[in-house]
Every structure is written in C-alpha cells, then in structure tokens.
C-alpha positions in Angstrom: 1.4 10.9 -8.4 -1.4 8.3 -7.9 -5.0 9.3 -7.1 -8.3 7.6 -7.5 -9.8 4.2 -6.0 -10.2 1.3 -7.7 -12.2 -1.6 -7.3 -10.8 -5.4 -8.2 -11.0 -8.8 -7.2 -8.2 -11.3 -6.5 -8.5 -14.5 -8.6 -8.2 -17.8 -6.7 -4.3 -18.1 -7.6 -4.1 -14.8 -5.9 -3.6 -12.2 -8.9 -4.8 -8.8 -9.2 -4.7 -6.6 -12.4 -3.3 -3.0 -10.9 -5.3 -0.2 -12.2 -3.8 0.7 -15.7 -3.2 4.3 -14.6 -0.8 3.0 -12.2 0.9 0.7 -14.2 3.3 3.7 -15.8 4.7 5.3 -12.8 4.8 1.3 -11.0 6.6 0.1 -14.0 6.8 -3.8 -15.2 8.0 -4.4 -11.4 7.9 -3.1 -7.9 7.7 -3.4 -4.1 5.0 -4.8 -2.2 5.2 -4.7 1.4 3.0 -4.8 4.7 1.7 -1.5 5.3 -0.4 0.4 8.4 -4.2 -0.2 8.8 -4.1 -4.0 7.8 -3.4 -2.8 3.4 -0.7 -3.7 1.4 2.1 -0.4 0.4 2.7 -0.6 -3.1 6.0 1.0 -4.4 7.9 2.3 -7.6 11.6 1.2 -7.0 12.2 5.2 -7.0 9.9 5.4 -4.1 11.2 2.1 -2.2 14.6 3.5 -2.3 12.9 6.9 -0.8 10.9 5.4 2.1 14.1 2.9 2.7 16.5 6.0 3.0 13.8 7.8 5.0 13.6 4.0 7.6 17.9 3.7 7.7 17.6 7.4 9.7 15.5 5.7 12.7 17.8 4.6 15.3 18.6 1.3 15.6 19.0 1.9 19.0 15.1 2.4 19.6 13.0 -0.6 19.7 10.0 0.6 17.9 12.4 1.5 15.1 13.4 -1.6 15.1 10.4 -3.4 15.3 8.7 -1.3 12.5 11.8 -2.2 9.8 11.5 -5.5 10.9 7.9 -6.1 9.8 8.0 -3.1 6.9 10.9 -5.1 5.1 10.2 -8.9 6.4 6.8 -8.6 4.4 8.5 -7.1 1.5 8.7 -8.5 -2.0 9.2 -7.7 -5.5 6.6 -8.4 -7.9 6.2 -8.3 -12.2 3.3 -7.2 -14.2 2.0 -9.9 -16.1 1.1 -9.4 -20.1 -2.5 -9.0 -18.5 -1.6 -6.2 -16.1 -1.6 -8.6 -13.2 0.5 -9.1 -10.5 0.5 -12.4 -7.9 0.0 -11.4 -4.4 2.1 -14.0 -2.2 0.2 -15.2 0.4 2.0 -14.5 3.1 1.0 -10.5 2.4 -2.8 -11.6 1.7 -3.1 -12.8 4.8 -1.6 -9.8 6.4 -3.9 -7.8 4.7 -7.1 -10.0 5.1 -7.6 -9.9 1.2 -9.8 -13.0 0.2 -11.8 -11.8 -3.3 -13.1 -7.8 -3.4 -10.2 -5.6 -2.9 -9.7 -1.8 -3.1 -6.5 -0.2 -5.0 -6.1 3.3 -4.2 -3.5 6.2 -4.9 -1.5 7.8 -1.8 0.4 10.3 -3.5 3.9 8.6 -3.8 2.3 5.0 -3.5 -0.6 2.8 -3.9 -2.4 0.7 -1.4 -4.8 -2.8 -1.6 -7.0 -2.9 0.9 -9.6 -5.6 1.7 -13.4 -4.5 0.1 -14.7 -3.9 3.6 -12.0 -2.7 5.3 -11.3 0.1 2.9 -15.0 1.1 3.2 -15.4 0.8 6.8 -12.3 2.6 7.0 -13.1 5.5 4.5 -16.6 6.1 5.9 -15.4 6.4 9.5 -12.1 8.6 8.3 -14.6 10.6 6.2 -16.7 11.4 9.0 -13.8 12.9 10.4 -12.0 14.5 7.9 -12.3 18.3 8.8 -11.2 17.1 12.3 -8.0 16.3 10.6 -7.3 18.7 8.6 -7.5 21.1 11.9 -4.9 18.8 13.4 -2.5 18.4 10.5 -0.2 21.9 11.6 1.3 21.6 8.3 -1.7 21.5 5.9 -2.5 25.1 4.6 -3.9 25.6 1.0 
C-alpha cells in the first residue's frame, strides 16, 4: 500500500527519482498515465491490470466512458527505474500535469501520484479544510 508525501524535483531531462519506499511494490517498471486533478497516476502492472479490468466494464456505448478511456490510456506509458531510482517523465505527461521543477509524489493506497509543487499544496490545504465535510459525505467510510 503506498502512504506518505514526498518532495522531488524534476531534472532538466525530465527525470525524477521515485521515493525509495515505492520503488518495491512499483517494481523496476510501471505505468504512468494522465490522472484527475491535473497529477500523473502511477501504477504497479498488478494495479494497471486492476484499474484496466475495472475501465473495460464502462460501456462503450456511453460517451463519457468513452472519452475518459480515451485520455486515461492515450497518456499512458511504461516507464524503467534507472540504477539511480529515476524514472524519465515523457513530456507529453509533464505538460499534462504542469510539472516544470518541484514536484510532490504521494501514496493513494493502490497507486502513487506526481503532482506539481504548488498544485499539490493548494490542493491539499483547500481539501484539508474540508476534510470532515467529506468524510460525512463518503456513505461508505465507517471506522
């Protein structure tokens, strides 16, 4: 399971050392993709092939189904850990994401997510502010 937050920065080729507590359940490569919120999803393969399973029930028939496959996989790659614990970000996803230098890596339970330094903490404080909100929204939460 990954937990925590993380702060990196992004070299100027465009490479990022993941957290070394990640690195285990990621293994030496794994899925990088467009995610919600303007941040990168980060996936073991196990967990690729669990969100793709879970995205093949939408119906094709339904054009928001459609459209979200379309940008989840389009922006999907594979990527390898470097002897350095690094991986290179193609472009193409740090531009999605808005990630220049200061980045955030963060757990989500059954994936990671890089977020851009002032997104993540603009994000977090205003999420923050709200989070007992939430939690009384969330139907299923009850611990």
């Amino acid at each position: 399971m990954f937990t925590g937050e993380y702060q990196h920065a992004i070299d100027n080729k465009g490479r990022v050392i993941i957290p070394s507590r990640f690195r285990d359940e990621l293994g030496t490569s794994f899925m990088v993709t467009k995610g919600l919120e303007d941040c990168l999803f980060v996936y073991s393969f196990e967990e690729w092939k669990n969100a793709s399973a879970q995205i093949r029930q939408l119906s094709f028939t339904k054009s928001d189904a459609r459209s979200f496959s379309r940008i989840f996989f389009s922006g999907a790659c594979e990527v390898e850990l470097d002897k350095q614990g690094r991986i290179l970000l193609p472009a193409n996803l740090r531009l999605y994401a808005g990630l220049d230098k200061d980045i955030y890596i963060i757990g989500v339970m059954s994936r990671v997510e890089i977020w851009d330094k002032e997104k993540w903490l603009s994000y977090s404080e205003a999420t923050a502010a709200a989070y007992g909100d939430i939690a009384e929204r969330i139907n299923d939460l009850d611990f």
